[in-house]
C-alpha positions in Angstrom: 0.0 0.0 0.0 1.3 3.5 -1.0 1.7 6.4 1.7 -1.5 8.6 2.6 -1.9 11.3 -0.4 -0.2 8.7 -2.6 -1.4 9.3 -6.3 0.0 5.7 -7.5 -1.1 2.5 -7.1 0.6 -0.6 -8.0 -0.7 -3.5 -7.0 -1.8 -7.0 -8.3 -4.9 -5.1 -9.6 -2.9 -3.0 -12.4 -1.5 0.4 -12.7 -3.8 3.1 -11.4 -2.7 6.9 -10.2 -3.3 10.8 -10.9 -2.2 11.1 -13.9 0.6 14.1 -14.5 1.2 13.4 -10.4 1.3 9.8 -9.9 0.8 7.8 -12.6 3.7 9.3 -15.6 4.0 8.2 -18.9 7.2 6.4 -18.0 4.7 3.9 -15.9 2.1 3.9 -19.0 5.1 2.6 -21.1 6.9 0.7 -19.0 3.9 -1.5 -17.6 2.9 -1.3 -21.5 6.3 -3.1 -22.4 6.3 -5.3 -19.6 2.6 -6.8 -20.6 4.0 -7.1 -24.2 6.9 -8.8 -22.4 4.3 -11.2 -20.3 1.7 -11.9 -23.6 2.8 -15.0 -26.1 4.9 -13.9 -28.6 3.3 -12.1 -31.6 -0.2 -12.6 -30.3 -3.1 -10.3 -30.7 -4.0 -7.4 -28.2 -7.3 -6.1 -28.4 -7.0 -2.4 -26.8 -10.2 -0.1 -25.9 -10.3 3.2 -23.5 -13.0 5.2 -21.3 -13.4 8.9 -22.2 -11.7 10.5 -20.1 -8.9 13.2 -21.7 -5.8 11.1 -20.5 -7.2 7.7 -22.1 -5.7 9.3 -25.3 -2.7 10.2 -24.5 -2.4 6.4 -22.5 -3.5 4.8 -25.6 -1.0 6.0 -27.8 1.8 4.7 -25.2 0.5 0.8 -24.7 0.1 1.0 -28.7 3.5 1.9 -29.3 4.7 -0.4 -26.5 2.8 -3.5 -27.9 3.9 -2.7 -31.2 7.6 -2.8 -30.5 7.2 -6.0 -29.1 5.7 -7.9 -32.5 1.9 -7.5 -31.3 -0.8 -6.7 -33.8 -3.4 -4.1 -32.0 -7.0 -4.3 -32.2 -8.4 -0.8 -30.7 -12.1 -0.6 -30.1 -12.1 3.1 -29.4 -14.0 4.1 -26.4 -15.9 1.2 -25.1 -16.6 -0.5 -21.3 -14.6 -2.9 -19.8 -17.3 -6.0 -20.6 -17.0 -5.7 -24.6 -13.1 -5.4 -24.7 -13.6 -9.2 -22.5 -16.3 -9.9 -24.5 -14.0 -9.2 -27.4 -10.7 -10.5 -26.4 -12.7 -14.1 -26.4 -14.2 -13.9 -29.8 -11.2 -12.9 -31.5 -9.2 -15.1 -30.0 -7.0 -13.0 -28.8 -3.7 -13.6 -26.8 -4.8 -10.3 -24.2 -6.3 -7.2 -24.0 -5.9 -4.2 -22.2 -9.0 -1.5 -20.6 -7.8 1.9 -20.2 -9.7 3.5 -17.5 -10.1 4.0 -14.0 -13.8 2.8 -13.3 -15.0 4.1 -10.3 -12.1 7.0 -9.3 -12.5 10.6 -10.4 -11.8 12.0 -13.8 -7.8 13.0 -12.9 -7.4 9.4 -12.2 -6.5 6.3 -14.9 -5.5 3.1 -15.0 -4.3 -0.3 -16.6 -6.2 -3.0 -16.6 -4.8 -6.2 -18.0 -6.3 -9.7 -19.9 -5.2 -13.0 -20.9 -6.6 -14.8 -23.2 -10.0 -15.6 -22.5 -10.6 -12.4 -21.4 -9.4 -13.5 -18.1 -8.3 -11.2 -15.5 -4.7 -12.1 -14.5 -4.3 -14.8 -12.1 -2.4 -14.2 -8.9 0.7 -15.9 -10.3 0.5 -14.2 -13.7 0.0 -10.9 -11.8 3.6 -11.5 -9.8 5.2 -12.7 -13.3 3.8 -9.3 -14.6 5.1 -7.2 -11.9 8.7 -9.2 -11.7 9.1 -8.3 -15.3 8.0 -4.6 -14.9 10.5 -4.1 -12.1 13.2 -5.8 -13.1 12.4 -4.2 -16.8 13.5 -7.3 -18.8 11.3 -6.0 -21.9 10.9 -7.8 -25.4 11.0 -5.7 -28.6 11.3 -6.8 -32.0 13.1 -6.0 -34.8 12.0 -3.9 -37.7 10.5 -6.2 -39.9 8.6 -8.0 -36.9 7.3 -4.8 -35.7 3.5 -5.3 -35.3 0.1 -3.7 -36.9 -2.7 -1.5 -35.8 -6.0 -2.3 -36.7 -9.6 0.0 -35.8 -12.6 -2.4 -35.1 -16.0 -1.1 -35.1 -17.8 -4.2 -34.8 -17.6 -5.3 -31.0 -20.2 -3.4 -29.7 -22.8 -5.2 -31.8 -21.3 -8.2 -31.4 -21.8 -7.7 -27.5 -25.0 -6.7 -27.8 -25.5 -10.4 -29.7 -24.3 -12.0 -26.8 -27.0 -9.9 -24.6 -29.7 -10.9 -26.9 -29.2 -14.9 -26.8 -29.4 -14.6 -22.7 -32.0 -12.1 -21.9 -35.3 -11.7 -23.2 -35.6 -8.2 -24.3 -39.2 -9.1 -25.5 -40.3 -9.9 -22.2 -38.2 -6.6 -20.6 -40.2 -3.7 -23.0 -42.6 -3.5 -20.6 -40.2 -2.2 -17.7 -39.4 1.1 -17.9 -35.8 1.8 -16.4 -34.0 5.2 -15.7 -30.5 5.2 -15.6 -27.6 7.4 -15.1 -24.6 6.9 -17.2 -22.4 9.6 -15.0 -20.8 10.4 -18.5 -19.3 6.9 -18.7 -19.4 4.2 -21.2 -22.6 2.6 -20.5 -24.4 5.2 -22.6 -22.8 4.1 -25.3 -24.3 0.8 -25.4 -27.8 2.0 -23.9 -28.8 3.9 -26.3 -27.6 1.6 -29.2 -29.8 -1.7 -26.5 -32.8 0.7 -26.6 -32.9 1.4 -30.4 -31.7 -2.4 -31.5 -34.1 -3.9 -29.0 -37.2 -1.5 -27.9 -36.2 -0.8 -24.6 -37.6 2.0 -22.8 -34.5 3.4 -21.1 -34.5 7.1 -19.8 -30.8 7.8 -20.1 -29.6 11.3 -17.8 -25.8 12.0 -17.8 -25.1 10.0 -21.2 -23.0 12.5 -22.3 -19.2 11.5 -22.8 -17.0 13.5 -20.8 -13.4 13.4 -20.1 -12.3 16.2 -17.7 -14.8 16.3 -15.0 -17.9 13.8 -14.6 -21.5 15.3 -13.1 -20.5 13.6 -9.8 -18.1 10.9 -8.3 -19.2 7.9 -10.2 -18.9 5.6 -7.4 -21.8 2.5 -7.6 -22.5 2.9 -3.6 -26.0 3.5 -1.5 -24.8 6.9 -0.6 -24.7 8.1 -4.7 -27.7 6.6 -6.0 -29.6 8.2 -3.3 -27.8 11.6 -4.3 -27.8 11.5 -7.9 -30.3 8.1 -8.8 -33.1 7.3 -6.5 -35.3 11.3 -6.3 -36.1 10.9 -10.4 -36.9 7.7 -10.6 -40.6 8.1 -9.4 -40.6 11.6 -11.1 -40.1 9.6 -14.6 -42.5 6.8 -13.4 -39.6 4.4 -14.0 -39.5 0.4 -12.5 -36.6 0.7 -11.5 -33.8 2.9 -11.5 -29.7 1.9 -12.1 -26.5 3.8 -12.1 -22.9 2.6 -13.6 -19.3 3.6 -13.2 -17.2 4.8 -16.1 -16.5 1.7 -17.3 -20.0 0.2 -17.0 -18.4 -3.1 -14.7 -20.8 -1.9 -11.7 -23.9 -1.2 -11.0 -26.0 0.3 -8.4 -29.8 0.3 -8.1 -32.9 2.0 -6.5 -36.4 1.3 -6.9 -39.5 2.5 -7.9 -40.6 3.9 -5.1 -37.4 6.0 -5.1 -35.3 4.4 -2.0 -31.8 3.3 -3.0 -30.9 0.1 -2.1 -27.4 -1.2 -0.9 -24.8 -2.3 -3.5 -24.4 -5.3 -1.4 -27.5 -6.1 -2.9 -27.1 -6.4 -6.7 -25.0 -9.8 -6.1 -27.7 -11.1 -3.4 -30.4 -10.5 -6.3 -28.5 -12.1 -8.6 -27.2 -15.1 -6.9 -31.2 -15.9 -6.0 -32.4 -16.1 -9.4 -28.6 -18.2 -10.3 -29.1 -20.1 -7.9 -33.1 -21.0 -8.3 -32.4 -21.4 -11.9 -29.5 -24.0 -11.5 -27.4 -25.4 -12.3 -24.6 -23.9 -10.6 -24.6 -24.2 -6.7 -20.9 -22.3 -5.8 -21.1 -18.4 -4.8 -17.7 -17.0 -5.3 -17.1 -13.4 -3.1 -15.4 -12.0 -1.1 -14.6 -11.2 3.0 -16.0 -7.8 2.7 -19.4 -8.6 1.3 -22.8 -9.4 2.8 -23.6 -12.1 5.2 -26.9 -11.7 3.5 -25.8 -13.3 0.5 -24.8 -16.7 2.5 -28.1 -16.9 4.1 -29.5 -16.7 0.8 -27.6 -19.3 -0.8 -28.2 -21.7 1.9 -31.7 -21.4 1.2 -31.8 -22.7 -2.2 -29.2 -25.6 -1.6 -25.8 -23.7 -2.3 -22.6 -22.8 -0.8 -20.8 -19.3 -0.3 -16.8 -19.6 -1.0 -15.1 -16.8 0.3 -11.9 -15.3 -0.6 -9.2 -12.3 -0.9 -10.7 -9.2 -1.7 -9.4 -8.8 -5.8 -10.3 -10.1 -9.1 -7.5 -12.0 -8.6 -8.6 -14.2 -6.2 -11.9 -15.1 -8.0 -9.8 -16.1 -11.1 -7.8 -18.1 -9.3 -10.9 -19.9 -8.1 -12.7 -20.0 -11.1 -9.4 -22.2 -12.2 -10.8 -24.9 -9.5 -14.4 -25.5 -11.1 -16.3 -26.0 -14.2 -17.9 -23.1 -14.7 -21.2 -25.3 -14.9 -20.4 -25.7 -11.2 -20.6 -21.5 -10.5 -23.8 -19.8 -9.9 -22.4 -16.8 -9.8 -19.4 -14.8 -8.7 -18.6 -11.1 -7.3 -18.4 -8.5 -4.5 -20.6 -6.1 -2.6 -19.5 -3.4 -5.4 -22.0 -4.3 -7.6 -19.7 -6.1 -9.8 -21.1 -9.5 -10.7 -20.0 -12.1 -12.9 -22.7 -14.5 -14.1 -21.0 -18.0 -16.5 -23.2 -17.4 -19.5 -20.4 -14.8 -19.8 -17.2 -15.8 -17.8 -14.0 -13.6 -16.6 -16.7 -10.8 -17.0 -17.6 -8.1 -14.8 -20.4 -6.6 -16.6 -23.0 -4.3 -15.0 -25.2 -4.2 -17.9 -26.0 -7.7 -17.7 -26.4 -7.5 -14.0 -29.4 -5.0 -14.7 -31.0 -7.2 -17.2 -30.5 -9.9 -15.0 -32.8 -7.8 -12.0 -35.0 -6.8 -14.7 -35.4 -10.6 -16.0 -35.7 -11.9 -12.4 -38.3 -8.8 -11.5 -40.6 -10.2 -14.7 -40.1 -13.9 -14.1 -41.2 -13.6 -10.3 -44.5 -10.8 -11.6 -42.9 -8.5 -8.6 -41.8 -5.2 -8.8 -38.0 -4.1 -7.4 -39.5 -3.0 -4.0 -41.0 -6.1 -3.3 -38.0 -8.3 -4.5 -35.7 -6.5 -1.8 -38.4 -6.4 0.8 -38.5 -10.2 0.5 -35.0 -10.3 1.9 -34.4 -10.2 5.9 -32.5 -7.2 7.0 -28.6 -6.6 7.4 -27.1 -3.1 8.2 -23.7 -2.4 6.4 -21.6 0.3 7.2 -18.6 1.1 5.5 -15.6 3.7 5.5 -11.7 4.8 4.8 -9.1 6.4 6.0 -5.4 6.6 4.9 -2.7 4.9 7.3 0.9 4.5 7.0 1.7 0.9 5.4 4.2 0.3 8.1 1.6 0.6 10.9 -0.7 -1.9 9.2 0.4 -5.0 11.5 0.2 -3.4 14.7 -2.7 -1.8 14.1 -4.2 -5.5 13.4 -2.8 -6.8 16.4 -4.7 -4.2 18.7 -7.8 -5.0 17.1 -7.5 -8.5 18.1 -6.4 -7.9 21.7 -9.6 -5.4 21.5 -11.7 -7.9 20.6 -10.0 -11.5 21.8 -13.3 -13.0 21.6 -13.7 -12.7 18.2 -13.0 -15.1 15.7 -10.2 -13.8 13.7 -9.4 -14.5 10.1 -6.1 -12.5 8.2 -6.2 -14.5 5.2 -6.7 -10.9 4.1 -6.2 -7.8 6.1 -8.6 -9.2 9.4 -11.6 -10.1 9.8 -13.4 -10.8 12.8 -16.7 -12.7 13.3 -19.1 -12.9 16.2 -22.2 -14.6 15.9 -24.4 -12.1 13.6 -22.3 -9.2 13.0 -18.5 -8.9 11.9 -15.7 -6.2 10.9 -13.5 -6.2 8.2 -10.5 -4.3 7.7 -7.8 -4.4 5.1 -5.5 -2.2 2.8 -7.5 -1.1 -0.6 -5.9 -2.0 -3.8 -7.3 1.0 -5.8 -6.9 3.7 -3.4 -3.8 4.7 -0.6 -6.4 3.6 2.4 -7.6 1.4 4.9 -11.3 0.1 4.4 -13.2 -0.9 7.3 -16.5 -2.6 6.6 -19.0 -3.7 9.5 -22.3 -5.3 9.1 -24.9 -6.8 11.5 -28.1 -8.7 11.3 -30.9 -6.3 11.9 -29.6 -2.7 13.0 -26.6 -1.0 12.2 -23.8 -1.9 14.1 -23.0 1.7 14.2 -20.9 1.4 18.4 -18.8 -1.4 16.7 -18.0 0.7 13.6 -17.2 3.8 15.3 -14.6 1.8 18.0 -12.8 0.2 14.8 -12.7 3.7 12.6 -11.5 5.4 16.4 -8.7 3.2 16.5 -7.4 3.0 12.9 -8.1 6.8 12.6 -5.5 6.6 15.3 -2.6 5.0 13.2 -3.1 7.6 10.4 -1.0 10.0 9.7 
């Protein structure tokens, strides 16, 4: 983890910084080289950006770098995370690479990198990465092996054919869905769903924009009850989503206008997985809902949890048919269902709360009301890295009755409530997350933010 007021982040996760401050183009072009380095030799790289004004200037640096290492380049343009996957595995490709920094602010950006597949990088492919970055053994070619860019207009369509052989968009025209694009990719493929298909969508913040989104576009409670949830019964909508730049996550609030948690878009979705079969494995994570294990026990499946990091679910996924997986994701409201696996894809996660709101004949509000209560509080604050094991100690010797688990950061478990605290790969902070059965475990949370607001700097 990188000091408080760090602007770069280098972690297992990718390349992600301020741009100008923290992430350089010496970074772009170096982490560039190094994934040319890690990819088979001469394979394809399919490329794609987000919108905002750095993506450009990023783009032309992993171009040149995979060029000078014999790869041919596929660039999609601007496009979310989900199609580059989506196209990475119809092409064939050896890797791809999403430029974009999803749910940070529009001075942020990032690399995020694919194998073939469209698989995120395992844990050990991640290390292998980073060993060649640091140690910057880089491969280039010679002149005549130098490799060839190509433009391809095609994959959003071809997406959109994957969306249309899972989801019944005849069956969805009769919802009528607001959603807030926060000047992020998702429009892109929105607008083209609701012409190609006849879905009534009421778009607001569609507009690209690359130096300063309408507001933080972070999928959490807190922002779709700023910037989602007070127009949604205005526009008579069933429903109401919002996405991150790079249209992975997805928050949500219903008709009746009340935001729900994010926590909640992989409890939804593992419920209609899981009734619908065959798959009976939940992959997550330590920081999301107990909710979601009470729910899978109900219909006859079993919650694995892991690391926090899309790491650790790809190296899970290794482990299992994907016939085996209902579903697999974190509280974010980034879910990954196996009709399209290795993918993160928000979009599909609405349809999939749009299919399940139409299969069952209820609306959203009822579908969460269904659910027994859990109260999840969550916060950050930067601490030194150097601090982080003592600080965990003291929360053990805080709490010695508690069942403690540091397979990442700690966790510790009483019987209906827990805490979990642990270093954030995306930002220079300490995440604490604390959730209870029933109320808000709001004493608990408050002790555990007192004492690591003491360590910070």
């Amino acid at each position: 983890m990188a000091r408080p007021g760090s602007t770069l982040r280098i972690s297992p996760a990718g390349v992600r910084g301020i741009v100008g401050q923290g992430l350089t183009a010496t970074h772009v072009l170096d982490f560039a080289a190094a994934f040319a380095t890690f990819v088979e030799p001469r394979g394809v790289v399919v490329l794609g950006r987000d919108p905002r004004v750095s993506s450009l200037m990023i783009r032309e640096g992993v171009t040149g770098a995979l060029l000078a290492a014999g790869h041919d380049v596929v660039d999609l343009g601007i496009v979310p995370t989900p199609v580059i996957q989506h196209a990475i595995r119809r092409m064939d490709a050896a890797g791809g690479v999403s430029i974009g920094a999803s749910h940070n602010p529009a001075e942020w950006n990032a690399l995020k990198f694919f194998t073939r597949g469209g698989r995120y990088l395992s844990s050990a492919q991640s290390e292998e990465l980073l060993d060649i970055y640091h140690l910057r053994k880089f491969r280039f070619a010679g002149h005549e092996r130098l490799g060839r860019r190509s433009e391809d207009d095609t994959a959003v369509e071809a997406y959109l054919d994957g969306l249309a052989a899972a989801f019944p968009f005849d069956r969805l025209r009769r919802f009528r869905v607001l959603v807030d694009c926060t000047n992020g990719t998702s429009g892109l493929i929105l607008r083209r769903m609701a012409e190609r298909f006849g879905l009534d969508l009421i778009l607001i913040n569609e507009a690209l924009e690359g130096r300063a989104f309408v507001h933080e576009p972070s999928t959490t409670k807190k922002m779709a009850e700023l910037q989602l949830a007070p127009l949604v019964r205005t526009v008579g909508a069933d429903a109401g989503f919002l996405f991150d730049i790079d249209s992975d996550r997805v928050a949500f609030a219903t008709e009746e206008g009340e935001a729900a948690s994010e926590e909640m878009v992989i409890v939804v979705i593992a419920d209609e997985m899981l009734e619908r079969g065959p798959g009976r494995l939940v992959l997550t994570n330590l920081s999301t809902t107990a909710l979601l294990d009470e729910v899978a026990s109900g219909r006859g499946g079993k919650v694995e949890r892991l690391p926090v990091g899309r790491q650790a679910v790809t190296d899970a996924l290794a482990g299992y048919p994907m016939e085996q997986v209902a579903v697999a994701g974190e509280g974010t409201g980034a879910v990954m269902m196996p009709q399209f696996p290795y993918v993160y894809d928000g979009i599909a996660a609405m349809l999939r709360m749009l299919e399940r709101m139409e299969r069952r004949g209820e609306k959203l509000s009822e579908l969460i009301a269904g659910y027994p209560a859990y109260s999840i509080l969550k916060g950050k604050i930067p601490v030194r890295t150097r601090f982080i094991p003592e600080l965990f100690d003291e929360l053990e010797r805080r709490w010695p009755e508690a069942r403690a688990n540091r397979r990442d950061g700690l966790r510790l478990d009483w019987d209906g409530r827990w805490v979990h605290v642990r270093a954030s790969q995306t930002e220079p902070v300490i995440r604490v997350i604390c959730e209870q059965r029933g109320g808000a475990p709001r004493r608990l949370f408050d002790e555990v933010m007192d004492l690591v607001r003491s360590y910070s700097a």
